[in-house]
N, CA, C and O atoms as CSV, one atom per row, in Angstrom:
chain,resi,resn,atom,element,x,y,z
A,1,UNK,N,N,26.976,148.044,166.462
A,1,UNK,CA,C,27.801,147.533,167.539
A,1,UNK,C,C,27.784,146.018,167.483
A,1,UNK,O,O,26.762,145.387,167.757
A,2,UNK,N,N,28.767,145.516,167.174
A,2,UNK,CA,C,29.121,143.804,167.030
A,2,UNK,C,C,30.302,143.445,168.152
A,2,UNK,O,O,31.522,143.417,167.996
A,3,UNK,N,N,29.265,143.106,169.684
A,3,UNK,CA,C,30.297,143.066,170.500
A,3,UNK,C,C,30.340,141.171,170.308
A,3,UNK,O,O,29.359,140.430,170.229
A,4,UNK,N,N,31.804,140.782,170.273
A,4,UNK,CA,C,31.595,139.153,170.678
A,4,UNK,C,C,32.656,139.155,171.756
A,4,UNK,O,O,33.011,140.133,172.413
A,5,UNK,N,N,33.097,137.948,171.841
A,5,UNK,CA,C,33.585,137.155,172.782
A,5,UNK,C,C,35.161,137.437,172.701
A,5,UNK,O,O,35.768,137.363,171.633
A,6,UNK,N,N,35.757,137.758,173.888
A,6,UNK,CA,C,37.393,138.132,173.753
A,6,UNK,C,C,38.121,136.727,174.793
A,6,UNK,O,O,38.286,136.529,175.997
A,7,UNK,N,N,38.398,135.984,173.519
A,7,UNK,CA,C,38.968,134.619,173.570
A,7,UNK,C,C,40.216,135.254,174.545
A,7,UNK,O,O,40.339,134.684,175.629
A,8,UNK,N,N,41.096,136.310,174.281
A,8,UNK,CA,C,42.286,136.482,174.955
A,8,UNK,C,C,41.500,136.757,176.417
A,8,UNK,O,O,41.522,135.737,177.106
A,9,UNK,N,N,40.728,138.021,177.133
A,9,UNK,CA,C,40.500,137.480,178.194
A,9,UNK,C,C,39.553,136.287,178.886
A,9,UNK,O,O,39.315,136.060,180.072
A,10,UNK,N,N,39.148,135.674,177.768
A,10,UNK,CA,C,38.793,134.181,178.255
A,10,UNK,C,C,39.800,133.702,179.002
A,10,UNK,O,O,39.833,133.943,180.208
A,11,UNK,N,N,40.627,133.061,178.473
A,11,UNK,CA,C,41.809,132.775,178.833
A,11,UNK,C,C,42.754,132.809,179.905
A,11,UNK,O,O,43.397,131.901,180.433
A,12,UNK,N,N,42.690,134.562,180.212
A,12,UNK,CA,C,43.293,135.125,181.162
A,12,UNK,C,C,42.632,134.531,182.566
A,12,UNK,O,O,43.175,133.976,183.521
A,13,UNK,N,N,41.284,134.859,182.316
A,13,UNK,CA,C,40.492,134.974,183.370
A,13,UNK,C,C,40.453,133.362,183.942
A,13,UNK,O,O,40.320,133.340,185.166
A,14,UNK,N,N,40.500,132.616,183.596
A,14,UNK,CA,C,40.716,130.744,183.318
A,14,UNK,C,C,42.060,130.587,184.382
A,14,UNK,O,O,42.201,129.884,185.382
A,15,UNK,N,N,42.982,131.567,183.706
A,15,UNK,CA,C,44.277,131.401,184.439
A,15,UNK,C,C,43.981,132.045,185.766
A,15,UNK,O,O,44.046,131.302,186.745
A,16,UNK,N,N,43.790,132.809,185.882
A,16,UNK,CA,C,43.349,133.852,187.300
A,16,UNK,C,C,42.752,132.911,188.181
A,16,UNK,O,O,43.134,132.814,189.347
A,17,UNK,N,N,41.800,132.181,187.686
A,17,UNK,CA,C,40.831,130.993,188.427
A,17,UNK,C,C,41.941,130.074,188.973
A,17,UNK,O,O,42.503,130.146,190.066
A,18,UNK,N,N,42.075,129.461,188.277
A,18,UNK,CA,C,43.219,128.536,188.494
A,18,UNK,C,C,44.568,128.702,189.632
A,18,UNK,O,O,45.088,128.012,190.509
A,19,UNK,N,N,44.755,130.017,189.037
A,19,UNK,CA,C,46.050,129.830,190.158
A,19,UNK,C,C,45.737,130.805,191.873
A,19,UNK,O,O,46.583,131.084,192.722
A,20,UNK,N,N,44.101,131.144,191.886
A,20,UNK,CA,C,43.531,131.054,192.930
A,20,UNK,C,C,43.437,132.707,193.153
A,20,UNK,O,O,43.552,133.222,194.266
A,21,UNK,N,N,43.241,133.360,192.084
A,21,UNK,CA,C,43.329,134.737,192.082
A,21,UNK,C,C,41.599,135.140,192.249
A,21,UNK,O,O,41.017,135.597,191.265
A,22,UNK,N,N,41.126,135.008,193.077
A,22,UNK,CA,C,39.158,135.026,193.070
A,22,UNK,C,C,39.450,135.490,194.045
A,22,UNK,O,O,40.486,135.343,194.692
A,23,UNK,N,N,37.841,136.591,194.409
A,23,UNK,CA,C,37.295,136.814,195.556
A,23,UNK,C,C,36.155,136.057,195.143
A,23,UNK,O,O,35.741,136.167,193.988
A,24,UNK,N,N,35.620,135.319,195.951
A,24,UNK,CA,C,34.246,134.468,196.140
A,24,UNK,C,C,33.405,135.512,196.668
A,24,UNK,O,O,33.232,135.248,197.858
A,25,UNK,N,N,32.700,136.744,196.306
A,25,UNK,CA,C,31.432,137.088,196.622
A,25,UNK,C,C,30.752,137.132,196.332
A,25,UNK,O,O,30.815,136.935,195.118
A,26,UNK,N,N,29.759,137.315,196.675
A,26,UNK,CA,C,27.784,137.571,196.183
A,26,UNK,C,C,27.805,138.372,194.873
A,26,UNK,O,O,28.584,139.319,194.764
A,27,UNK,N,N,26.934,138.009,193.825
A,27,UNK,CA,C,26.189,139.205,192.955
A,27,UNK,C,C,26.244,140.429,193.538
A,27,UNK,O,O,27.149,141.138,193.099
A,28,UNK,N,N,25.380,141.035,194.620
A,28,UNK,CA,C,25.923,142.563,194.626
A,28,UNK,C,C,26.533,143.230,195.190
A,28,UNK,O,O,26.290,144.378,195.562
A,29,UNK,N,N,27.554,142.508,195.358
A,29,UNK,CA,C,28.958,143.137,196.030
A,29,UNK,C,C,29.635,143.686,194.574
A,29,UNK,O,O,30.334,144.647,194.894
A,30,UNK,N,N,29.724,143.468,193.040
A,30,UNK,CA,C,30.013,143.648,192.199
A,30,UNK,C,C,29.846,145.547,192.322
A,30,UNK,O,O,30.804,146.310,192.196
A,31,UNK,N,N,28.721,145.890,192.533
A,31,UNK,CA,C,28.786,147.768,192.522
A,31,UNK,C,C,30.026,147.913,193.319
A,31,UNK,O,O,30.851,148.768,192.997
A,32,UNK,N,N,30.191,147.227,194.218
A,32,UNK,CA,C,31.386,148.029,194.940
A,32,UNK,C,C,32.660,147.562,194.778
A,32,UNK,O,O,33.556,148.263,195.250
A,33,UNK,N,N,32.920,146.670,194.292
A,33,UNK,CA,C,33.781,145.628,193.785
A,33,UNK,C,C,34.486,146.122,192.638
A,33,UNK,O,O,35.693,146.042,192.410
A,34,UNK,N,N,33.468,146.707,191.858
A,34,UNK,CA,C,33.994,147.155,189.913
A,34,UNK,C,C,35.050,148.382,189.984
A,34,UNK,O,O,34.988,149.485,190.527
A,35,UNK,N,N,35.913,147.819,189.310
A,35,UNK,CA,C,36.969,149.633,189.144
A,35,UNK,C,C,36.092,150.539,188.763
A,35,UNK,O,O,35.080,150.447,188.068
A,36,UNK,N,N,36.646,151.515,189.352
A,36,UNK,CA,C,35.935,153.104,188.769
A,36,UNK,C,C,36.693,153.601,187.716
A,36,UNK,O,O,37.713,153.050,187.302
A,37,UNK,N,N,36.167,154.745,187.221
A,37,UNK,CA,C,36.821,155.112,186.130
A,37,UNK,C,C,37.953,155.678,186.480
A,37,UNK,O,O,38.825,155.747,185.614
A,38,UNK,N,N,38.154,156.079,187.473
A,38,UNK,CA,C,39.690,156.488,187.833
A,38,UNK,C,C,40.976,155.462,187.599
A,38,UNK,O,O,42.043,155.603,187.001
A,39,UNK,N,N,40.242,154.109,188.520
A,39,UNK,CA,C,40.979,152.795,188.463
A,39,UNK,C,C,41.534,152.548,187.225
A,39,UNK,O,O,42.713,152.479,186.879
A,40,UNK,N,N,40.429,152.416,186.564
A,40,UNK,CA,C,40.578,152.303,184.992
A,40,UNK,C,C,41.315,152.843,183.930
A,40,UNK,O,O,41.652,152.212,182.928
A,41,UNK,N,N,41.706,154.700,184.295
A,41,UNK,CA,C,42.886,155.192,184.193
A,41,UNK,C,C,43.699,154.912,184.296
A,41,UNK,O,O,44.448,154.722,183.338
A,42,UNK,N,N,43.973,154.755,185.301
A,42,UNK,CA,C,45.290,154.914,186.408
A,42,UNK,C,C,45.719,152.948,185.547
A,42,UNK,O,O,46.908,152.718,185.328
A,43,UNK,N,N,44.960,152.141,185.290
A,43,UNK,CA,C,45.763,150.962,184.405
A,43,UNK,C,C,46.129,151.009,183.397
A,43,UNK,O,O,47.142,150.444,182.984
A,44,UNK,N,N,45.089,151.972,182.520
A,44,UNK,CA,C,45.423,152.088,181.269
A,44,UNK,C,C,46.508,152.850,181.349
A,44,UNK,O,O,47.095,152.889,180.268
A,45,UNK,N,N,47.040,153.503,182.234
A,45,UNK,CA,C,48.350,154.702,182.143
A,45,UNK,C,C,49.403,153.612,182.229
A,45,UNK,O,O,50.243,153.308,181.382
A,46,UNK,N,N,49.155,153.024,183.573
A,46,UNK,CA,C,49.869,151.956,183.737
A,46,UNK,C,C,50.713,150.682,183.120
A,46,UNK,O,O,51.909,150.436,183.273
A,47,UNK,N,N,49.787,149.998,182.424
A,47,UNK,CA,C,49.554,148.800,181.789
A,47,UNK,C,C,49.580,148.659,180.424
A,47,UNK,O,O,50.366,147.840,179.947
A,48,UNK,N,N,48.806,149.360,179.645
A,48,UNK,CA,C,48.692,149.830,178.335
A,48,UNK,C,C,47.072,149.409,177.840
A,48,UNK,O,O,46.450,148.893,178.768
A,49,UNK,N,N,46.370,149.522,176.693
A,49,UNK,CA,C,45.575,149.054,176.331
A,49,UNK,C,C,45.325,147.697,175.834
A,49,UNK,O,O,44.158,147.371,175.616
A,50,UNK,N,N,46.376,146.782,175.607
A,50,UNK,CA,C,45.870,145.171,175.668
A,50,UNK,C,C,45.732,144.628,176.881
A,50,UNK,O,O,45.168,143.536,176.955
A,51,UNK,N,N,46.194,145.248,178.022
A,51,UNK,CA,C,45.782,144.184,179.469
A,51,UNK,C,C,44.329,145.028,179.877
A,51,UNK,O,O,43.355,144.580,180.481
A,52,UNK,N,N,44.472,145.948,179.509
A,52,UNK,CA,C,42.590,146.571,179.744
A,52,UNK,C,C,42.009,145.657,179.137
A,52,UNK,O,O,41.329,144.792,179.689
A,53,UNK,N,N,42.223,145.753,177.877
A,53,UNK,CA,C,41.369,144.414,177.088
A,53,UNK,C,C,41.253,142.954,178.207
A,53,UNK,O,O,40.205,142.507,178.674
A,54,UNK,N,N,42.369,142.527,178.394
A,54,UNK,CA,C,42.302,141.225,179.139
A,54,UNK,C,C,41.299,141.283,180.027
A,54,UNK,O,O,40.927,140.139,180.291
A,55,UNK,N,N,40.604,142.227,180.693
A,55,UNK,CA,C,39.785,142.329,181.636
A,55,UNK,C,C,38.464,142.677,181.733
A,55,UNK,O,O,37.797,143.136,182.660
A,56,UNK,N,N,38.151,142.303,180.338
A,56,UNK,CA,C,37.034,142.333,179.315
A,56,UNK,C,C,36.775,141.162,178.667
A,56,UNK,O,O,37.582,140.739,177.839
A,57,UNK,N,N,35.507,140.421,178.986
A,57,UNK,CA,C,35.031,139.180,178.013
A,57,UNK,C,C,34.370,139.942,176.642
A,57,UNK,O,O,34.315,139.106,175.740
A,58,UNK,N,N,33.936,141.049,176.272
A,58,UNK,CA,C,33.023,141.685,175.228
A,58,UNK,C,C,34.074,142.482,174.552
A,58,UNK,O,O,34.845,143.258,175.116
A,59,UNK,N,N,34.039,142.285,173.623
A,59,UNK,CA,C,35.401,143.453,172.765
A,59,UNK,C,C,34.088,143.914,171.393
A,59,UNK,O,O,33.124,143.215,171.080
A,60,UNK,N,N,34.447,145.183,170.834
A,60,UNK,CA,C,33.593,145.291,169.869
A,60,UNK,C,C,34.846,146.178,169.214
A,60,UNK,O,O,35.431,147.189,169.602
A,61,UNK,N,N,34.985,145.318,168.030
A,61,UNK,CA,C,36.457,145.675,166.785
A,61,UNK,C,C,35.854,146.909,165.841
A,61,UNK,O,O,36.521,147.724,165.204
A,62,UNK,N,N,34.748,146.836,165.910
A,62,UNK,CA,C,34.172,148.420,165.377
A,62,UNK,C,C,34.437,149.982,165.963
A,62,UNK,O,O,34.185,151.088,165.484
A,63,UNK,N,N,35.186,149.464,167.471
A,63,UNK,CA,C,35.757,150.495,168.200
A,63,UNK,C,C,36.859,150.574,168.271
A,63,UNK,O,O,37.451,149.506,168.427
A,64,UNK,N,N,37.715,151.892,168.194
A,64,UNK,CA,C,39.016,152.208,168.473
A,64,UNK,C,C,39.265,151.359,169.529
A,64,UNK,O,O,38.928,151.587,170.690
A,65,UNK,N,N,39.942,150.231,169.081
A,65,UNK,CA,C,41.089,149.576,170.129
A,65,UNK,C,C,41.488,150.104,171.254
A,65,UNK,O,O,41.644,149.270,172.146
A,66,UNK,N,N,41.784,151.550,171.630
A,66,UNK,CA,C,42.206,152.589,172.346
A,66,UNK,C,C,41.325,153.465,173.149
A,66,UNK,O,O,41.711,154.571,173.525
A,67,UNK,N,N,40.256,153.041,173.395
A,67,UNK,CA,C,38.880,153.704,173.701
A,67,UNK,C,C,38.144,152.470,175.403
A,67,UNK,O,O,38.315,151.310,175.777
A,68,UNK,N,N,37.738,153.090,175.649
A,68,UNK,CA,C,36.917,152.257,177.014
A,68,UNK,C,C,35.538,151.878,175.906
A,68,UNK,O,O,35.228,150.687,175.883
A,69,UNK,N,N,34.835,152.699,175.133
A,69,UNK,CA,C,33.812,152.044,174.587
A,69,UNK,C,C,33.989,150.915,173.494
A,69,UNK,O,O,32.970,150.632,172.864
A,70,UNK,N,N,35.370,150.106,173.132
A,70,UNK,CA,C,35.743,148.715,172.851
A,70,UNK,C,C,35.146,147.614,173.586
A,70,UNK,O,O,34.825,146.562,173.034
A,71,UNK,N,N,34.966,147.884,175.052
A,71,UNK,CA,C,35.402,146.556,176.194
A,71,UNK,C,C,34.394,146.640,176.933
A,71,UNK,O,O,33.953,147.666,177.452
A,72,UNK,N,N,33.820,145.134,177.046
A,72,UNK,CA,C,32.361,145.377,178.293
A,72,UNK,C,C,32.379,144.098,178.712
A,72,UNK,O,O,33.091,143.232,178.203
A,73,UNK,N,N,31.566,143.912,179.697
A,73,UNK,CA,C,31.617,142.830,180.646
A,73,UNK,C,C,32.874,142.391,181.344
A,73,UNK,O,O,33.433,141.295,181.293
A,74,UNK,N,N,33.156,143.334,181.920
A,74,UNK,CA,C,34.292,143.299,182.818
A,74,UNK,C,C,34.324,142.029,183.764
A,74,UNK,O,O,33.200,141.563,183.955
A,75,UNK,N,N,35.136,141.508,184.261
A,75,UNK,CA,C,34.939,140.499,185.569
A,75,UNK,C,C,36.103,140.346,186.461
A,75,UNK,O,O,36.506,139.245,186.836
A,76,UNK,N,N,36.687,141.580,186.826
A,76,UNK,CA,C,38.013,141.603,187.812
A,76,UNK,C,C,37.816,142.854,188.380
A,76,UNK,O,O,36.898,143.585,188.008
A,77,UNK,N,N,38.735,143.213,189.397
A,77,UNK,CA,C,39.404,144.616,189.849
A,77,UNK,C,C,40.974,144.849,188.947
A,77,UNK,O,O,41.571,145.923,189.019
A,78,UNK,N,N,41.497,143.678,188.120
A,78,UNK,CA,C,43.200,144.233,187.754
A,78,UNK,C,C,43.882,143.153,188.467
A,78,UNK,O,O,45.042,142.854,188.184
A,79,UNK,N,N,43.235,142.572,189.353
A,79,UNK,CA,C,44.137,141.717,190.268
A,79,UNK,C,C,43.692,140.264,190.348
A,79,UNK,O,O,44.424,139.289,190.182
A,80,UNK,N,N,42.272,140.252,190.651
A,80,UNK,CA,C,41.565,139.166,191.001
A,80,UNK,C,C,40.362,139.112,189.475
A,80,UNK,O,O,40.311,139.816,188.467
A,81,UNK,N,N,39.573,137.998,189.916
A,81,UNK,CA,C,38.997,137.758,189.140
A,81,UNK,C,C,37.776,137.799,190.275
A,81,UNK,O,O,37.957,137.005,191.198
A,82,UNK,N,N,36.553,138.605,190.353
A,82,UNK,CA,C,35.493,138.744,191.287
A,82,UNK,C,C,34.145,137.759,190.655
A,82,UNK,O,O,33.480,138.043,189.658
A,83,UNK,N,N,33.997,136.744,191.397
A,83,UNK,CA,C,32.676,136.292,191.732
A,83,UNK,C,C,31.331,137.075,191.287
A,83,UNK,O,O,30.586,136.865,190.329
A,84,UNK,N,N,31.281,137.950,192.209
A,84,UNK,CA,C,30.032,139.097,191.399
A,84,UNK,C,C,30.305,139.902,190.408
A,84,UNK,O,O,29.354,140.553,189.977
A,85,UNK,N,N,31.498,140.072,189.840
A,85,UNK,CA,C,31.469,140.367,188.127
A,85,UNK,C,C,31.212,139.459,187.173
A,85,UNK,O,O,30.735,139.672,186.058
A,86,UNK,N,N,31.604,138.258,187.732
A,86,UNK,CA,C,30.985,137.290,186.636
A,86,UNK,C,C,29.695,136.746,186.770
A,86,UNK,O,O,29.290,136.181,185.755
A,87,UNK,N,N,28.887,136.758,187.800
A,87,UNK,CA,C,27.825,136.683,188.013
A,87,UNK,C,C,26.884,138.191,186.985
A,87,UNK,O,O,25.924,137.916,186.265
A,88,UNK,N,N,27.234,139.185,187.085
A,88,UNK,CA,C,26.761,139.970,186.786
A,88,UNK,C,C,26.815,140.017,185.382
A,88,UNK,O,O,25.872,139.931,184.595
A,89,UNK,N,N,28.137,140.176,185.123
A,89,UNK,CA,C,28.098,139.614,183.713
A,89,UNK,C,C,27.097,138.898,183.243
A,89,UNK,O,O,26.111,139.370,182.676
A,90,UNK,N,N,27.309,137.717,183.460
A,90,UNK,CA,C,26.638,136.675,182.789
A,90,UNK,C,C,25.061,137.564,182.500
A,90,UNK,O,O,24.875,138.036,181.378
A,91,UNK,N,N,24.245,137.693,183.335
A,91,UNK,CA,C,22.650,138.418,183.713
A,91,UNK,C,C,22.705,139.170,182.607
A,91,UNK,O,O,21.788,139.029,181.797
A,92,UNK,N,N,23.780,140.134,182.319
A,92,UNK,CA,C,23.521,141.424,181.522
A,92,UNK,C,C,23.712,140.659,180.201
A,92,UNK,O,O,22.823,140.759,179.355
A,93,UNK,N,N,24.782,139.914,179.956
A,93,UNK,CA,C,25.000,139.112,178.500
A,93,UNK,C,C,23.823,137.870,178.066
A,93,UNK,O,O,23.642,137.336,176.971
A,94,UNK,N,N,23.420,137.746,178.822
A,94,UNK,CA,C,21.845,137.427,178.726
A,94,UNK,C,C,20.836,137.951,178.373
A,94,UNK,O,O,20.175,137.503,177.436
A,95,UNK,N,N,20.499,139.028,179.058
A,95,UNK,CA,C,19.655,140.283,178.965
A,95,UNK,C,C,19.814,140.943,177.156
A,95,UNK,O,O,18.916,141.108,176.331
A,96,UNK,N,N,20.913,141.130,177.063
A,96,UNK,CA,C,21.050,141.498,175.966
A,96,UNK,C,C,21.497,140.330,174.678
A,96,UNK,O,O,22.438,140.849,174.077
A,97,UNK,N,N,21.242,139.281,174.199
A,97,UNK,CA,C,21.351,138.408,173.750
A,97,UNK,C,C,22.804,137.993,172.933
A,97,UNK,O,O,23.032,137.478,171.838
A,98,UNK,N,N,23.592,138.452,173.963
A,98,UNK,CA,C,25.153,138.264,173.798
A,98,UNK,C,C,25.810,136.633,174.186
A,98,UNK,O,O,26.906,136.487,174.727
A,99,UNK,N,N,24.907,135.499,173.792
A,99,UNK,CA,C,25.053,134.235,174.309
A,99,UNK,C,C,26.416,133.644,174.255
A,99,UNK,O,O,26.604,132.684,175.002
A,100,UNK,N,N,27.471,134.072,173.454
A,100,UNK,CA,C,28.495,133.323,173.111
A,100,UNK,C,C,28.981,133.475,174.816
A,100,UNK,O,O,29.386,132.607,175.590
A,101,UNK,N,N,28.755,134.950,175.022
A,101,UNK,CA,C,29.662,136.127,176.317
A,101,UNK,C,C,29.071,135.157,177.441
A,101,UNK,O,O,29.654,134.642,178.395
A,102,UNK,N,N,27.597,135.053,176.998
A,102,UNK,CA,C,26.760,134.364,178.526
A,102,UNK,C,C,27.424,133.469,179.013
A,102,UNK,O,O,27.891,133.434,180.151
A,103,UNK,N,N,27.551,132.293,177.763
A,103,UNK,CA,C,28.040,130.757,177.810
A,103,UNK,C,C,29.437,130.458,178.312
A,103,UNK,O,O,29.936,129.381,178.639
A,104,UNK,N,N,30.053,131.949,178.286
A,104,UNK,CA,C,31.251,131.778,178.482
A,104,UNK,C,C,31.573,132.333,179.801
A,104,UNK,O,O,32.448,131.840,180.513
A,105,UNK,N,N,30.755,133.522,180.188
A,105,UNK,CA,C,31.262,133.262,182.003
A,105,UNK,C,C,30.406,132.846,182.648
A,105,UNK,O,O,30.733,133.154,183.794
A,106,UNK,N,N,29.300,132.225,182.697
A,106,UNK,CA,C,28.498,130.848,183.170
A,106,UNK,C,C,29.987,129.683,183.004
A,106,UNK,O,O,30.468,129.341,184.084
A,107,UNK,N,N,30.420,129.322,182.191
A,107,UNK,CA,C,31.489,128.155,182.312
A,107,UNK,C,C,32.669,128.604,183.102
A,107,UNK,O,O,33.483,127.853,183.639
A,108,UNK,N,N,32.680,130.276,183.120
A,108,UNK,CA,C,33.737,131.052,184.082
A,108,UNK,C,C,33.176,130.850,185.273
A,108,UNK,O,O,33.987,130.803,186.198
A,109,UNK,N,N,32.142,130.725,185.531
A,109,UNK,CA,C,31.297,130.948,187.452
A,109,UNK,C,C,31.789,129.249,187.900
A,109,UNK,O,O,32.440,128.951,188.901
A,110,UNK,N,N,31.191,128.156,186.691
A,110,UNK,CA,C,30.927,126.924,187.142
A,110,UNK,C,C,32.626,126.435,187.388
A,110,UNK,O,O,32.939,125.355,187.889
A,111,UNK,N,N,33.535,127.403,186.953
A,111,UNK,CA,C,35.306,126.738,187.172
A,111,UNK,C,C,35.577,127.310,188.913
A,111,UNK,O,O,35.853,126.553,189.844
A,112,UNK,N,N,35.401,128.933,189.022
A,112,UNK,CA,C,35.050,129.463,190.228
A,112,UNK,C,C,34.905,128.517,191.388
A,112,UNK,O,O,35.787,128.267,192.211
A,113,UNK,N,N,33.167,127.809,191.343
A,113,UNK,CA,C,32.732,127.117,192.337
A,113,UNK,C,C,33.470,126.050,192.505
A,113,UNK,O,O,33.745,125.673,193.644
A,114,UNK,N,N,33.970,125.299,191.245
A,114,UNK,CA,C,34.151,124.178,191.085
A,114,UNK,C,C,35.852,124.165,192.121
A,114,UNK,O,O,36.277,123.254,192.832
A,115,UNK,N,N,36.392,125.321,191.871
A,115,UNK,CA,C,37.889,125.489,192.264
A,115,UNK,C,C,37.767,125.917,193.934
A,115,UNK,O,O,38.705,125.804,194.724
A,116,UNK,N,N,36.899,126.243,194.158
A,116,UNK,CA,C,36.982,126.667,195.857
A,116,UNK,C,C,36.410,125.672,196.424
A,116,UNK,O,O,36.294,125.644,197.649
């Protein structure tokens, strides 16, 4: 498993910040905050499989493109960009020595604060 860094939802998520698409909450508001797997359906039916991607900093190209086990470290609901997903993020991409992922929504949290 060679998960790195998904420059496209870098990006996205940058824009989301910016044009004021955040909920500002706590770390563990994220459990209740995160799409479920239904949610997650119901976009991919929706949307297709590159905007799932967008909503993913971790992509791993060793996985069917077309699969939920491609995409990790989520940091939205589809709409917003959540505070405690990127907080959470960051902890777990830490935890597991995914630093590019860390470095990159740590600079996602510090645009967050910096923008509200």
């Amino acid at each position: 498993m060679a998960i790195e860094l998904n420059q496209a939802a870098l990006r996205h998520a940058r824009s989301l910040v910016r044009d004021g698409k955040v909920v500002r909450d706590e770390r563990d508001d994220w459990s209740e905050a995160a799409p479920s797997a239904d949610d997650e359906n119901r976009f991919i039916d929706r949307e297709g499989w590159t905007q799932f991607a967008h909503w993913h900093l971790g992509i791993d190209r060793d996985e069917n493109g077309e699969t939920k086990q491609a995409y990790s470290f989520p940091y939205g609901d589809f709409r917003r960009v959540h505070r405690s997903g990127v907080i959470s993020g960051e902890s777990r991409a830490g935890q597991y020595d995914h630093t590019e992922i860390r470095d990159a929504l740590r600079s996602l949290l510090e645009l967050i604060d910096d923008e509200g």
